[in-house]
C-alpha positions, 0 to 999 in steps of 0.5 A: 426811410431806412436807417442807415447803419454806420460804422465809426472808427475812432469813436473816442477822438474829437471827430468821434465824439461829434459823430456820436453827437450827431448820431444819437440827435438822429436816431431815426435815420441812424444807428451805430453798427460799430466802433473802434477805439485805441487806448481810452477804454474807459471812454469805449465802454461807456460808448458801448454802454450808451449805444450798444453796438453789436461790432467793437474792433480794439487793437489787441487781445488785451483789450478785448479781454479789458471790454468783455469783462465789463461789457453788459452785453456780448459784441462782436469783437474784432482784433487788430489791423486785420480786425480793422479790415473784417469791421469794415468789411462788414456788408450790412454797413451803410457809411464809414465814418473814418476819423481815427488819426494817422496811417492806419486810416488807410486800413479801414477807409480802403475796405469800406470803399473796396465792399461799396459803402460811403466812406466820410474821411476825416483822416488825411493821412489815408488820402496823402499817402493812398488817395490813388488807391482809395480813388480806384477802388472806390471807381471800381466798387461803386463806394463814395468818399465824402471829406469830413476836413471842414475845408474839403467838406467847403469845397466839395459842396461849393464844386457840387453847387458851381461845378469843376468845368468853370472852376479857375482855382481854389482857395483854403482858409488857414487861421495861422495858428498862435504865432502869426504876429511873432517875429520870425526870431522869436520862434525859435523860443516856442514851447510846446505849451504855448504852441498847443493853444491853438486860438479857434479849434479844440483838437488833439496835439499833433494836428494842434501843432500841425496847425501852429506850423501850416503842415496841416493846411499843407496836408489839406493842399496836397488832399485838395489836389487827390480829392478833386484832381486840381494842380498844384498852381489851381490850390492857394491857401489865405490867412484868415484868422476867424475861421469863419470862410472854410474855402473859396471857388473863384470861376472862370470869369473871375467870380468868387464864391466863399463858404462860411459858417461857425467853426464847428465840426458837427456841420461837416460831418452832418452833411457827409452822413446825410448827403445830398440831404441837408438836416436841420441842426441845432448849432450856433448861427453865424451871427453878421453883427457889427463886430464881424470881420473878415481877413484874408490875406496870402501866408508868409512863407518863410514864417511858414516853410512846412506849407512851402514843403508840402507844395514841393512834395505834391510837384514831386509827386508819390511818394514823396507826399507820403514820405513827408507825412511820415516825418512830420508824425515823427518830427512833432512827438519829437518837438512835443518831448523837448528833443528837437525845438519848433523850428527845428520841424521844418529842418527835419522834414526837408532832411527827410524828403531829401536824403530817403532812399526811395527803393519802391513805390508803394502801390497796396495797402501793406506796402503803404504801410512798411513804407511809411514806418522805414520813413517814420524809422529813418527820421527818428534815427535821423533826429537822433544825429542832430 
């Protein structure tokens, strides 16, 4: 069987990191074409190290010159947004996994569609603020979007199983972060320390607080709706602290079918690079003991006002999906630096869905991106009149 060239753009997140793991667990079917990485350096150079990859694309010259010194080998460096779309490009590629965080996913996970590769997604942001875009392109060119999202990974391979003709609706899990049981009083004290524990998984700190807030599964709602066409009325998200059941398909005839597993991102991202193969991984079991338990139950919104939003951005329609997101990348750094407070994230979302001039509809990539950054723009000199 051939081994498939992978390119991994974000080698250095958490999504990275786990790629890497199932790569080098799997070296018989994979290997690593290339990568591309932002600010930690250090951690691409030892990757670089570790799997040598003839392709490094790096956000400027400075960089480059920072890797090429060090480097006991000569790559393929590429610089930039444009660097970003020339990797992806690349025709000897087979799969792009595109994990790296916030708009700029849009860059790679369009040209990897645009030139017919798989393209495993684990950026919302490219599907929130360009899934049309990514869905056209990838009709017209042949490539495959595969979600790396453990929820949309769930019911992607749920629908493959029970298909979308007797689908009623679905159902995301939603663990409800660290402030389920506060009164609703009392989160106006939250710090950003406390709201950076997130009680299941290890991430970064603006999908950690994203979590804390449900915008995060409001993010997965509006995913849910481009990636597998599904009204709004068709999607609703339950509480379930143990993380344990990540969707849920319920048929026509009433029938509910759930799926379950460790929470652990290795699984998602296995099953995007090997599909329709399934591979035996080393992980740890669900283990169905007498401490087991399962809750789900329907959010509270009021507790939760970020979810409603998103609900009311998708009804709207583009771009308001894009505008919220935009936002929400400015309102959370703002929470984070002690300059707004945690329930002031709502506030500054809704301020923003209601009072953007919508002068355009961004239908290109380079549109997406100018009209996120007047979003992100406005929003910042917005929380700077609170």
């Amino acid at each position: 069987m051939a081994v498939k060239k992978v390119l991994l753009f974000g080698a250095t997140g958490s999504i990275g990191k786990q790629t890497l793991d199932i790569i080098s667990r799997f070296r018989d079917r994979f290997t690593l074409l290339g990568i591309s990485g932002k600010s930690r350096l250090d951690n691409l150079l030892e990757i670089s190290e570790r799997f040598r990859p003839p392709l490094i694309a790096l956000p400027d010259e400075e960089s480059v010159s920072y890797l090429a010194e060090r480097l006991s080998y000569k790559p393929e460096f590429f610089v930039g947004d444009e660097g970003l779309s020339r990797m992806a490009s690349e025709p000897s590629a087979d799969v792009a996994v595109v994990a790296i965080s916030g708009i700029k996913g849009l860059i790679p996970a369009y040209y990897a569609l645009k030139t017919g590769k798989r393209v495993a997604l684990a950026n919302k942001e490219s599907i929130i603020g360009g899934g049309f875009l990514l869905l056209s392109c990838s009709q017209t060119s042949g490539g495959e979007i595969i979600p790396v999202d453990s929820e949309h990974s769930a019911l992607f391979q749920l629908l493959q199983k029970y298909g979308e003709s007797s689908l009623r609706k679905v159902y995301l899990t939603a663990s409800g972060g660290p402030f389920i049981d506060w009164a609703l009083e009392d989160l106006e004290k939250v710090t950003p320390e406390l709201a950076l524990k997130h009680p299941t998984w290890k991430m970064g700190e603006k999908i950690t607080i994203d979590s804390a807030t449900l915008m995060n599964k409001g993010f997965e709602v509006i995913e849910a709706s481009v990636l597998f066409n599904l009204s709004p009325e068709r999607i609703e998200v339950l509480i379930h602290p143990q993380s344990t059941i990540h969707a849920l398909v319920e048929l026509v005839d009433g029938t509910i079918f759930a799926h379950l597993s460790k929470p652990d991102m290795r699984l998602p991202i296995a099953y995007a690079l090997f599909y329709p193969e399934r591979p035996t991984l080393d992980v740890a079991d669900l283990s169905f003991n007498p401490s087991l338990t399962l809750n789900l139950f329907p959010p509270d919104f009021q507790r939760f006002p970020c979810l409603a939003l998103a609900y009311s951005a998708l009804k709207l329609g583009h771009p308001y999906p894009l505008i919220l997101e935009a936002s929400d990348e400015v309102a959370v750094p703002a929470f984070l630096e002690g300059r707004i407070k945690f329930t002031d994230i709502p506030r500054v979302l809704e301020k923003t869905l209601n009072e953007f001039t919508i002068r355009y509809k961004p239908s290109t990539v380079d549109e997406i991106l100018a009209f996120h950054e007047e979003v992100k723009n406005f929003t910042e000199e917005m929380i700077k009149s609170l």
